[in-house]
TORKOL-4160 file (C-alpha; in steps of 0.2 Angstrom, whole numbers, padded with zeros to 4 digits, m for minus):
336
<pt num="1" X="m0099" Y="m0111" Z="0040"/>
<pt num="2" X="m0083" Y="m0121" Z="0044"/>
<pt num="3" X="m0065" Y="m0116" Z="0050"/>
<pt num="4" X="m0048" Y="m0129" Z="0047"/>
<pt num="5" X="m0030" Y="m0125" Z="0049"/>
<pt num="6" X="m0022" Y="m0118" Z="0032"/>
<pt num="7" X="m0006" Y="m0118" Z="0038"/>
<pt num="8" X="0006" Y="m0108" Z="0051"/>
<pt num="9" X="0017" Y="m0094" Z="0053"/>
<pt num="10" X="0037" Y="m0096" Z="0052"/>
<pt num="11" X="0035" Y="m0093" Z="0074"/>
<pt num="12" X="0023" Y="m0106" Z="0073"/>
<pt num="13" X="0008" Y="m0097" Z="0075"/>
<pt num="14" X="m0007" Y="m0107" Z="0067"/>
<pt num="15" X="m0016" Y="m0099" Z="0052"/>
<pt num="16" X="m0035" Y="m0103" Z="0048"/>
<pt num="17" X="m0046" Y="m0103" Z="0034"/>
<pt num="18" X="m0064" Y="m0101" Z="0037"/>
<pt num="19" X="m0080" Y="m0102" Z="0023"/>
<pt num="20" X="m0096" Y="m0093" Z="0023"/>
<pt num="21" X="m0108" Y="m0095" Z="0011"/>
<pt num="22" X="m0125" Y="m0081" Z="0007"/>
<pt num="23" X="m0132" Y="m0070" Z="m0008"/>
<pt num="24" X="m0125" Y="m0084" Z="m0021"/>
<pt num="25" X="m0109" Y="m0082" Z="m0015"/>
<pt num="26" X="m0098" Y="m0093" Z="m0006"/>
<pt num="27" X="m0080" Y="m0086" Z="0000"/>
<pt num="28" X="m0066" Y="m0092" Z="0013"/>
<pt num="29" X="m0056" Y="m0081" Z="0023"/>
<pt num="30" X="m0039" Y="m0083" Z="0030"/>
<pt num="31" X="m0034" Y="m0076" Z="0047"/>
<pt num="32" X="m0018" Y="m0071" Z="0038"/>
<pt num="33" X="m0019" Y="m0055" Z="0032"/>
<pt num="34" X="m0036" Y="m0056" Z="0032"/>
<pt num="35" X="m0036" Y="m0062" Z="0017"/>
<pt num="36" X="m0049" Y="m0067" Z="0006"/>
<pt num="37" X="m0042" Y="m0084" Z="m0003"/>
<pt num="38" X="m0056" Y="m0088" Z="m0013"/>
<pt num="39" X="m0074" Y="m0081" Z="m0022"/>
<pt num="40" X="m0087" Y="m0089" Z="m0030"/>
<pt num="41" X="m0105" Y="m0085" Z="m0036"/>
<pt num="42" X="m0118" Y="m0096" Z="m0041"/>
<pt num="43" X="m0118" Y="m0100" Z="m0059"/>
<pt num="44" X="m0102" Y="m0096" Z="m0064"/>
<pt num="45" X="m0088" Y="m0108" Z="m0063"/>
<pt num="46" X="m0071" Y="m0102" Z="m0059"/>
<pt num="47" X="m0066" Y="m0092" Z="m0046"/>
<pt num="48" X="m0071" Y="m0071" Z="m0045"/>
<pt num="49" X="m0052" Y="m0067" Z="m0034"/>
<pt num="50" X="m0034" Y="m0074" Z="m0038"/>
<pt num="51" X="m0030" Y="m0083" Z="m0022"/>
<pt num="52" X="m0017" Y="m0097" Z="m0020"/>
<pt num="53" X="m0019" Y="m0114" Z="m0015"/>
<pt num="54" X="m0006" Y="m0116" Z="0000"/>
<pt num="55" X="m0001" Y="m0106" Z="0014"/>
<pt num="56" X="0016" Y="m0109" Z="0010"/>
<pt num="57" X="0014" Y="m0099" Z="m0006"/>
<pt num="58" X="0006" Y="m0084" Z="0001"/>
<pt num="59" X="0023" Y="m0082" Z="0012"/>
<pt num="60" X="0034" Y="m0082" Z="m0005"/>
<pt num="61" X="0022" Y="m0077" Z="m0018"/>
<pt num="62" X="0007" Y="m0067" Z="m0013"/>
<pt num="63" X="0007" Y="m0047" Z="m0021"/>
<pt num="64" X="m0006" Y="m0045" Z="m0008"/>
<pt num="65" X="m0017" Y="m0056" Z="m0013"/>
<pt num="66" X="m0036" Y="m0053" Z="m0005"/>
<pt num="67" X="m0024" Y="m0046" Z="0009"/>
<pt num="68" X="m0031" Y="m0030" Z="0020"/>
<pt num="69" X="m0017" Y="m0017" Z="0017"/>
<pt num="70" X="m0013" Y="m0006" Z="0031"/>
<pt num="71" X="m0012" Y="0003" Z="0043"/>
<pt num="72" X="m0010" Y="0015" Z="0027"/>
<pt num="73" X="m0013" Y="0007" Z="0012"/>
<pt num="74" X="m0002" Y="0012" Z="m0004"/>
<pt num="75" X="0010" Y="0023" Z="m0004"/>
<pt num="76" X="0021" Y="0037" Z="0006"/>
<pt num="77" X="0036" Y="0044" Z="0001"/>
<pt num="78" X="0053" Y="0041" Z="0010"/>
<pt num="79" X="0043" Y="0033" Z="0024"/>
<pt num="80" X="0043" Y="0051" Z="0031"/>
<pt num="81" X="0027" Y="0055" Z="0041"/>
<pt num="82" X="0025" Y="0072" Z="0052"/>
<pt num="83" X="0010" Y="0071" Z="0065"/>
<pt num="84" X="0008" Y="0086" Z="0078"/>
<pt num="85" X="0024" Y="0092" Z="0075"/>
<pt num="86" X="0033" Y="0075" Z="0077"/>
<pt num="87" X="0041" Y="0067" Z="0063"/>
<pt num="88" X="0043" Y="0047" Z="0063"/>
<pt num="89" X="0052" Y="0036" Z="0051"/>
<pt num="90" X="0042" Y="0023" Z="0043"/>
<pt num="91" X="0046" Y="0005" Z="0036"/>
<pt num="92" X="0053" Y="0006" Z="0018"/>
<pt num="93" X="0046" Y="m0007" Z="0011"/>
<pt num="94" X="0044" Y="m0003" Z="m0010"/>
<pt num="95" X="0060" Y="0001" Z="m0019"/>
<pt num="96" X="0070" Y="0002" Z="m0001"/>
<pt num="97" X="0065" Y="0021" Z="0000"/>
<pt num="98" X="0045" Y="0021" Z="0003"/>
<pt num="99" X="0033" Y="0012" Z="0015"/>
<pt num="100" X="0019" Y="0004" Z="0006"/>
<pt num="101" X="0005" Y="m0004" Z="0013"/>
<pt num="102" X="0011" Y="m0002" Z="0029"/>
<pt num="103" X="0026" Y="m0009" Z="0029"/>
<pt num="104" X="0035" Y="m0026" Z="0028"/>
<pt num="105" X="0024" Y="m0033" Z="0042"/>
<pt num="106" X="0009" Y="m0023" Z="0040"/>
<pt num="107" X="m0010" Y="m0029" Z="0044"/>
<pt num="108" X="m0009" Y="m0038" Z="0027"/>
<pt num="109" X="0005" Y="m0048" Z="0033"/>
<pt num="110" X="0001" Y="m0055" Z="0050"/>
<pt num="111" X="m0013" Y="m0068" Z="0061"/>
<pt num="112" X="m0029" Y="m0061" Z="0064"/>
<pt num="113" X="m0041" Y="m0064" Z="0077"/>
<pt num="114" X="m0058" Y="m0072" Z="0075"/>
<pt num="115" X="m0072" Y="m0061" Z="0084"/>
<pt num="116" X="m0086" Y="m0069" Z="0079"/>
<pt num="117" X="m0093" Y="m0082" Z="0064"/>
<pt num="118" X="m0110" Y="m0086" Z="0058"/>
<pt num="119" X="m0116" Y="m0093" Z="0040"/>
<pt num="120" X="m0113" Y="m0078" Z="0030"/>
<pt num="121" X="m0103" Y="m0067" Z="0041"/>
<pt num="122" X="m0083" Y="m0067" Z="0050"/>
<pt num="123" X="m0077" Y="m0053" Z="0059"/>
<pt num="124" X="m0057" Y="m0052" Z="0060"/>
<pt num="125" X="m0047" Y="m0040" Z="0075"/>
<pt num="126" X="m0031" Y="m0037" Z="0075"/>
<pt num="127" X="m0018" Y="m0023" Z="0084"/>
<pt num="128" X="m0006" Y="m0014" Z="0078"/>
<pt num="129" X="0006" Y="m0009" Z="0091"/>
<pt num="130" X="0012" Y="0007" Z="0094"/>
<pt num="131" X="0029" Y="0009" Z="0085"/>
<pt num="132" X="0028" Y="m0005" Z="0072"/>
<pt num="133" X="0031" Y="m0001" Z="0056"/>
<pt num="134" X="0037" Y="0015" Z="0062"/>
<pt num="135" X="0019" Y="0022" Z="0065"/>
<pt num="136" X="0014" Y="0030" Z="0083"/>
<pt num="137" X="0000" Y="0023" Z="0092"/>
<pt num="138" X="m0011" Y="0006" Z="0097"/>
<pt num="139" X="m0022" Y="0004" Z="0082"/>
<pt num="140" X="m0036" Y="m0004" Z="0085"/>
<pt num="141" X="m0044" Y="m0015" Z="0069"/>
<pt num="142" X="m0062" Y="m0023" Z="0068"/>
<pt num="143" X="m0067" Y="m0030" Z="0050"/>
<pt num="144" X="m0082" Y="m0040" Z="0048"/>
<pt num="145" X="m0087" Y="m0048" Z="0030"/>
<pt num="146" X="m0105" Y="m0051" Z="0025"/>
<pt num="147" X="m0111" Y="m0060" Z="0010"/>
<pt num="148" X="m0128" Y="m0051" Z="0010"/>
<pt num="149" X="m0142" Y="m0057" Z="m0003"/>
<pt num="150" X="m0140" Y="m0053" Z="m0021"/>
<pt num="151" X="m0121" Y="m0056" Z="m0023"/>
<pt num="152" X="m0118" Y="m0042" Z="m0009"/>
<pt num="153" X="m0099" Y="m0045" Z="m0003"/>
<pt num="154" X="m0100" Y="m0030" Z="0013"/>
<pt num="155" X="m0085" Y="m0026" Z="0020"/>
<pt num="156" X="m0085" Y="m0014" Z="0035"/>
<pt num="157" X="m0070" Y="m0009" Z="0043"/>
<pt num="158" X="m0065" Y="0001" Z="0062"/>
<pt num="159" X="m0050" Y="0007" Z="0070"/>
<pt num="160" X="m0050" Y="0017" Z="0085"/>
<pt num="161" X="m0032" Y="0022" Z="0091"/>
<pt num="162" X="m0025" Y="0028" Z="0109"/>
<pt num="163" X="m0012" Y="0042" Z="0100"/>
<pt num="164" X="m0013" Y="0051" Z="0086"/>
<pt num="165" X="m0009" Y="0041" Z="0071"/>
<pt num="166" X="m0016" Y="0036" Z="0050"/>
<pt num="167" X="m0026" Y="0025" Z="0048"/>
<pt num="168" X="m0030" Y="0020" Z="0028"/>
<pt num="169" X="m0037" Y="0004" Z="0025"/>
<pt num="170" X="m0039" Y="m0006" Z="0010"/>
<pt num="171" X="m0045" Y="m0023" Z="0003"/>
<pt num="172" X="m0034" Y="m0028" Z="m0010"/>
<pt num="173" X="m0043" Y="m0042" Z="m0020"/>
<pt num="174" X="m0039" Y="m0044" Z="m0037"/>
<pt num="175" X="m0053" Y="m0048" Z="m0049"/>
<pt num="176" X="m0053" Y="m0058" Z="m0063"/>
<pt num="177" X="m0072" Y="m0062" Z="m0068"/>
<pt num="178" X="m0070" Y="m0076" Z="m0083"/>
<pt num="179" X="m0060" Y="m0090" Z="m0085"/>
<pt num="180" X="m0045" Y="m0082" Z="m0095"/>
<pt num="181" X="m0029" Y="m0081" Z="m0090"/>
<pt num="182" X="m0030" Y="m0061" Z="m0090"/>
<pt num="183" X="m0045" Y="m0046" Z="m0089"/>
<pt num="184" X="m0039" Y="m0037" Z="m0104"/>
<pt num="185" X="m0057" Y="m0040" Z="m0110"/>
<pt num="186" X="m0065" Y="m0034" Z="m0095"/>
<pt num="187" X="m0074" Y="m0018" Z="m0094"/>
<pt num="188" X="m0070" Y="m0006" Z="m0082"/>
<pt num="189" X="m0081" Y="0011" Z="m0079"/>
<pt num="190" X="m0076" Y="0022" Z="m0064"/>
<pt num="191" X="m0085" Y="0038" Z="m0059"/>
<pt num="192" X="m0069" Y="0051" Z="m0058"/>
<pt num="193" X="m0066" Y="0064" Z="m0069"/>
<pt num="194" X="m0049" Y="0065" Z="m0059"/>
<pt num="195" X="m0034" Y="0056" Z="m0056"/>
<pt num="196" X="m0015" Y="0056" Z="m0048"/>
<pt num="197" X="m0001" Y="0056" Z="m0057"/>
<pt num="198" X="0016" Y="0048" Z="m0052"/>
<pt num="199" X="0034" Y="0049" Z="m0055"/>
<pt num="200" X="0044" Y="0036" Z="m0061"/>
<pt num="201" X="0042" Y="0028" Z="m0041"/>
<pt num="202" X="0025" Y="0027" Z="m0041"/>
<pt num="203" X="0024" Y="0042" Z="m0028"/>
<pt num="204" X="0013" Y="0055" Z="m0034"/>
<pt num="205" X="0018" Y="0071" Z="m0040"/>
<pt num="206" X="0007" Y="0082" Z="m0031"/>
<pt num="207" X="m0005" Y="0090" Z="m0045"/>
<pt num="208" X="m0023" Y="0083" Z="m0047"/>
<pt num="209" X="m0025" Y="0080" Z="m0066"/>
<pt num="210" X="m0041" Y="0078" Z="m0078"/>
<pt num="211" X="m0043" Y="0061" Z="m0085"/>
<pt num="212" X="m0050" Y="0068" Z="m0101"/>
<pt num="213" X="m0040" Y="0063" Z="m0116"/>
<pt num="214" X="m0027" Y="0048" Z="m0106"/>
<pt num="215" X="m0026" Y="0032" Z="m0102"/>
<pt num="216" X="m0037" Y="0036" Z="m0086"/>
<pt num="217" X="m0054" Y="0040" Z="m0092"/>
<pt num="218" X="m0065" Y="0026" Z="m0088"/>
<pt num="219" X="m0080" Y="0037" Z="m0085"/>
<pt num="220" X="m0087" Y="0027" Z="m0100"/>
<pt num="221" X="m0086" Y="0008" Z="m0099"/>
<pt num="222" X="m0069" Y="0006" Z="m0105"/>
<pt num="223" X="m0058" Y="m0011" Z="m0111"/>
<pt num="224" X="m0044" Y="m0012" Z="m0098"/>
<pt num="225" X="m0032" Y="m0018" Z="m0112"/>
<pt num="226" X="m0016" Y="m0028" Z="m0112"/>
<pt num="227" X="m0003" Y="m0016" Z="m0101"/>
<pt num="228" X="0007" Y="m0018" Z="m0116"/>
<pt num="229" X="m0005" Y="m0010" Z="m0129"/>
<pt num="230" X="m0008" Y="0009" Z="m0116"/>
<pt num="231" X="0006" Y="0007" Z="m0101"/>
<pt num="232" X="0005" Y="0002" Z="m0084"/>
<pt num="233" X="m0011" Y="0007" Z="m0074"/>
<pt num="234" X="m0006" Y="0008" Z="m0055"/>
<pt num="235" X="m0015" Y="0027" Z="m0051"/>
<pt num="236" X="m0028" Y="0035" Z="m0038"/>
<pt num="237" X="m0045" Y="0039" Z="m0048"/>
<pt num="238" X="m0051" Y="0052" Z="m0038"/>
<pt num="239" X="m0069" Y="0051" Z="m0032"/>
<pt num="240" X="m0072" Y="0066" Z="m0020"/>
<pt num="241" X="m0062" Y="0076" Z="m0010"/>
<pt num="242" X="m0068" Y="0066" Z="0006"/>
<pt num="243" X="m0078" Y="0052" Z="0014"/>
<pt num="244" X="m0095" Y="0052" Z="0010"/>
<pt num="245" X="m0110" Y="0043" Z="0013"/>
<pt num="246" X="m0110" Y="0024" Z="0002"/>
<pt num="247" X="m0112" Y="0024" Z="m0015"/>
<pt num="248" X="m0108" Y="0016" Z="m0031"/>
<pt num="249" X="m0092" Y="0023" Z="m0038"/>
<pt num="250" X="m0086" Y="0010" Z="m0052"/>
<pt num="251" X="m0092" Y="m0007" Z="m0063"/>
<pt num="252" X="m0080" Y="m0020" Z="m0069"/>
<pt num="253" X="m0088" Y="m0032" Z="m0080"/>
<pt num="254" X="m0083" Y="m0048" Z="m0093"/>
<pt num="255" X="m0092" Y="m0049" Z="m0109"/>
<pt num="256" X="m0087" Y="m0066" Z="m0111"/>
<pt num="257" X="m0095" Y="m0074" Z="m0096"/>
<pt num="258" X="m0108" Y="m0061" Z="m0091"/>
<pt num="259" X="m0101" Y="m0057" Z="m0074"/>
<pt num="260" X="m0103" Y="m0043" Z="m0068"/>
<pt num="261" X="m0098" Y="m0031" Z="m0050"/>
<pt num="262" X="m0102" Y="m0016" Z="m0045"/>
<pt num="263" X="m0093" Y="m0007" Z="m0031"/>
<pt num="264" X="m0100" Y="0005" Z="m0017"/>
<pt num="265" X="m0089" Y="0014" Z="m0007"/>
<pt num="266" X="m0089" Y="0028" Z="0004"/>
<pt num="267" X="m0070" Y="0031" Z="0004"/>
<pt num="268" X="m0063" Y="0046" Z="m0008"/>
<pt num="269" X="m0050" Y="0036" Z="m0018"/>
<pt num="270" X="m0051" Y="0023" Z="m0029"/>
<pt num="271" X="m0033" Y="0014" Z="m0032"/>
<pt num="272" X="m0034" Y="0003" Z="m0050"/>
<pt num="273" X="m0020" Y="m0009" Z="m0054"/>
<pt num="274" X="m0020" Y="m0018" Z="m0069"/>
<pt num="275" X="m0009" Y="m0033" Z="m0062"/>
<pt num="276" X="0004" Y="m0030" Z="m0077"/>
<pt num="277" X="0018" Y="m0034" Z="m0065"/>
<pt num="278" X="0013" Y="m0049" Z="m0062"/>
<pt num="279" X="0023" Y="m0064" Z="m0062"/>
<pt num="280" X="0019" Y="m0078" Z="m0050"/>
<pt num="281" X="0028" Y="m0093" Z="m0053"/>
<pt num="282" X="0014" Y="m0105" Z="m0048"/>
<pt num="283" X="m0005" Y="m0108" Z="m0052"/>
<pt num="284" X="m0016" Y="m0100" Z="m0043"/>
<pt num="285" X="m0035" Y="m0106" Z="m0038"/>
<pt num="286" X="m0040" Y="m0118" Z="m0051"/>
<pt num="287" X="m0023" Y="m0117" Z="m0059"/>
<pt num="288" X="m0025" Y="m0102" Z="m0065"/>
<pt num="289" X="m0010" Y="m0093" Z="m0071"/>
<pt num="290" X="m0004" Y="m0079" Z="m0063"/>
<pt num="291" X="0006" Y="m0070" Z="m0075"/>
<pt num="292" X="0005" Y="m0051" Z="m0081"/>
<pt num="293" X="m0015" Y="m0043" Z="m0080"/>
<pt num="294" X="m0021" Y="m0060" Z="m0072"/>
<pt num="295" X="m0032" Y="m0051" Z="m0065"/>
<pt num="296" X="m0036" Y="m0031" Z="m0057"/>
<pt num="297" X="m0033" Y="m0024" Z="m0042"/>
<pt num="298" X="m0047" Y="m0011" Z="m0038"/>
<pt num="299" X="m0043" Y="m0003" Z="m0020"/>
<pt num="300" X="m0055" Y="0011" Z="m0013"/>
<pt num="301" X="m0045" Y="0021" Z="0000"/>
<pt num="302" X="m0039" Y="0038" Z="0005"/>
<pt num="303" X="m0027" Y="0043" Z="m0009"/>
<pt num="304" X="m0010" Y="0040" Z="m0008"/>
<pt num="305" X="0004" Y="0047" Z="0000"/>
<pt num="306" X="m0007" Y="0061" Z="0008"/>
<pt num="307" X="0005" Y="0065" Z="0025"/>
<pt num="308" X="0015" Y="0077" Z="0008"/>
<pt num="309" X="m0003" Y="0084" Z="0002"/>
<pt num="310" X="m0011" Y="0096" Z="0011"/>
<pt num="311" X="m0023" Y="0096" Z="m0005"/>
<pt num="312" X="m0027" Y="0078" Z="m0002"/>
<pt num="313" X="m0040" Y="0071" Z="0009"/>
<pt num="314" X="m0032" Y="0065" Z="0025"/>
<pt num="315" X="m0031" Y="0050" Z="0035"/>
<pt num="316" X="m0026" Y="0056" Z="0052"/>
<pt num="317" X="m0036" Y="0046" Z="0067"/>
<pt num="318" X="m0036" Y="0055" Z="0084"/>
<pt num="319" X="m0039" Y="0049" Z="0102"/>
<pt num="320" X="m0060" Y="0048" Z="0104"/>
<pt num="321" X="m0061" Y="0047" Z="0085"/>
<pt num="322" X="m0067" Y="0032" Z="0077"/>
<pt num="323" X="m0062" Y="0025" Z="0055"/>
<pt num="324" X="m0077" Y="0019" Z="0046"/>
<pt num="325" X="m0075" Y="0013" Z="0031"/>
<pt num="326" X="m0091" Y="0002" Z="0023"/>
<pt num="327" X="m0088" Y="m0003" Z="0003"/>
<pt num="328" X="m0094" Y="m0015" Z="m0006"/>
<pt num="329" X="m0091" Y="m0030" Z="m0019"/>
<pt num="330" X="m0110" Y="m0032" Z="m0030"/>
<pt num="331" X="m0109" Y="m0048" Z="m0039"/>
<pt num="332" X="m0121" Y="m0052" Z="m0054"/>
<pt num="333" X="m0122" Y="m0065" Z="m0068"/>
<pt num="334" X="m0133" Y="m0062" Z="m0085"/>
<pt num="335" X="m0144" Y="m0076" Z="m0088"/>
<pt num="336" X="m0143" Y="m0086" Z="m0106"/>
């Protein structure tokens, strides 16, 4: 357990970096963002995340990476939001017509606050203000990381508001777990017999489609593929139709180094990114590069763009209401 300065903010605010170690993993947490930097499990040699080495290139290069997106992760068309019969313009951030990830300045962008710290465990805070980004109310955010045994990364995330407001939170990690310079050879399997589509914005259209015969079915373990080869993956895989209790929902693994991760979740959405837009002009963690498919983004959260879908579970948080979300990142290595 150890904290040192990473860098600071263009106001001057300081930004820290902080290590915990448990399970056979070790990983180190930026206050920025609350980001996770880096991840590594016993065993295996490179790094489990994309993460960059200096602060300075998170500010000009980072796609979100290891950030905690928020307060409403992905998507919403036209930054429009209607809540209790008032309507509020959000940020518009993506394409300069729709807020995603919560805008310009959302969580995933600014200084956290260290709560607490032990050997295997940091717990981050931070408030979003009433009015930023667009969005009404003080938004309340407590996130604690726990590297619990067996290669258990746990995060659980709060958020308690004083108006009513969304709240969708997300960690945004993406995984890479060999030592190439992409996952096309990963293995993905995800427990959803339904998916989102989207128009040519990303935004989805509305209807709740079967994965069964596309690009989308990864209900058998499945080769993610070069973007190229089957198009761009950037969709909801629908999980249920609400929160439920934690369970596992989805497996990535890499024949060619034996890694494995498990995800449990209890949120209703799982976001998959295959990283094909990718195109970070400098190395990444290790020096890895960070081109197209480096890696996969797999996001569980409420699906996307639900203030437009009444059909869609939502993520409205109200006064006296409390957001838990628990998922977590199950690490594991086969043995020669």
């Amino acid at each position: 357990m150890r904290g040192e300065d990473f860098g600071q903010m263009p106001d001057g605010t300081p930004v820290r970096r902080y290590t915990i170690q448990g399970g056979g993993l070790t990983a180190r947490f930026l206050t920025y963002g609350a980001v996770l930097q880096d991840l590594r499990l016993d065993g295996h040699a490179g790094p489990l995340v994309l993460g960059l080495e200096a602060f300075e290139d998170y500010l000009a290069h980072s796609r979100y990476f290891g950030a905690t997106a928020g307060r409403y992760a992905n998507r919403i068309r036209d930054g429009h939001l209607e809540l209790d019969g008032e309507t509020y313009q959000l940020d518009t951030n993506f394409l300069g017509k729709h807020l995603l990830h919560g805008g310009a300045a959302g969580i995933g962008k600014r200084v956290w606050g260290l709560a607490e710290l032990s050997d295997n465990s940091i717990t981050l805070v931070i408030r979003a203000t009433d009015g930023e980004m667009g969005f009404p109310g003080n938004l309340d955010i407590r996130q604690t990381f726990t590297l619990r045994g067996d290669g258990v990364l746990d995060i659980c995330m709060e958020a308690t508001t004083d108006a009513t407001t969304l709240c969708n939170i997300a960690h945004h990690s993406y995984f890479n777990l060999g030592e190439g310079d992409t996952v096309a050879d990963h293995l993905l399997r995800v427990a959803a017999d339904n998916y989102l589509p989207v128009d040519n914005e990303l935004i989805p259209t509305g209807d709740v489609a079967e994965v069964a015969g596309t690009r989308f079915d990864f209900r058998a373990p499945c080769a993610i593929g070069p973007a190229s080869a089957r198009g761009l993956i950037d969709h909801n895989l629908c999980l249920s139709a609400e929160r439920q209790a934690l369970r596992k929902v989805a497996e990535l693994s890499c024949p060619a180094s034996g890694v494995s991760m498990q995800i449990r979740t209890t949120e209703p959405g799982l976001q998959v990114y295959d990283g094909a837009a990718l195109d970070v002009p400098v190395p990444g963690l290790d020096g890895r590069r960070m081109g197209p498919g480096a890696g996969v983004a797999l996001e569980p959260q409420i699906w996307p763009d639900s203030p437009h879908h009444a059909n869609f579970p939502q993520a409205i948080l109200r006064p006296g209401e409390t957001y838990r979300q628990q998922t977590q990142y199950i690490f594991s290595k086969d043995t020669p």
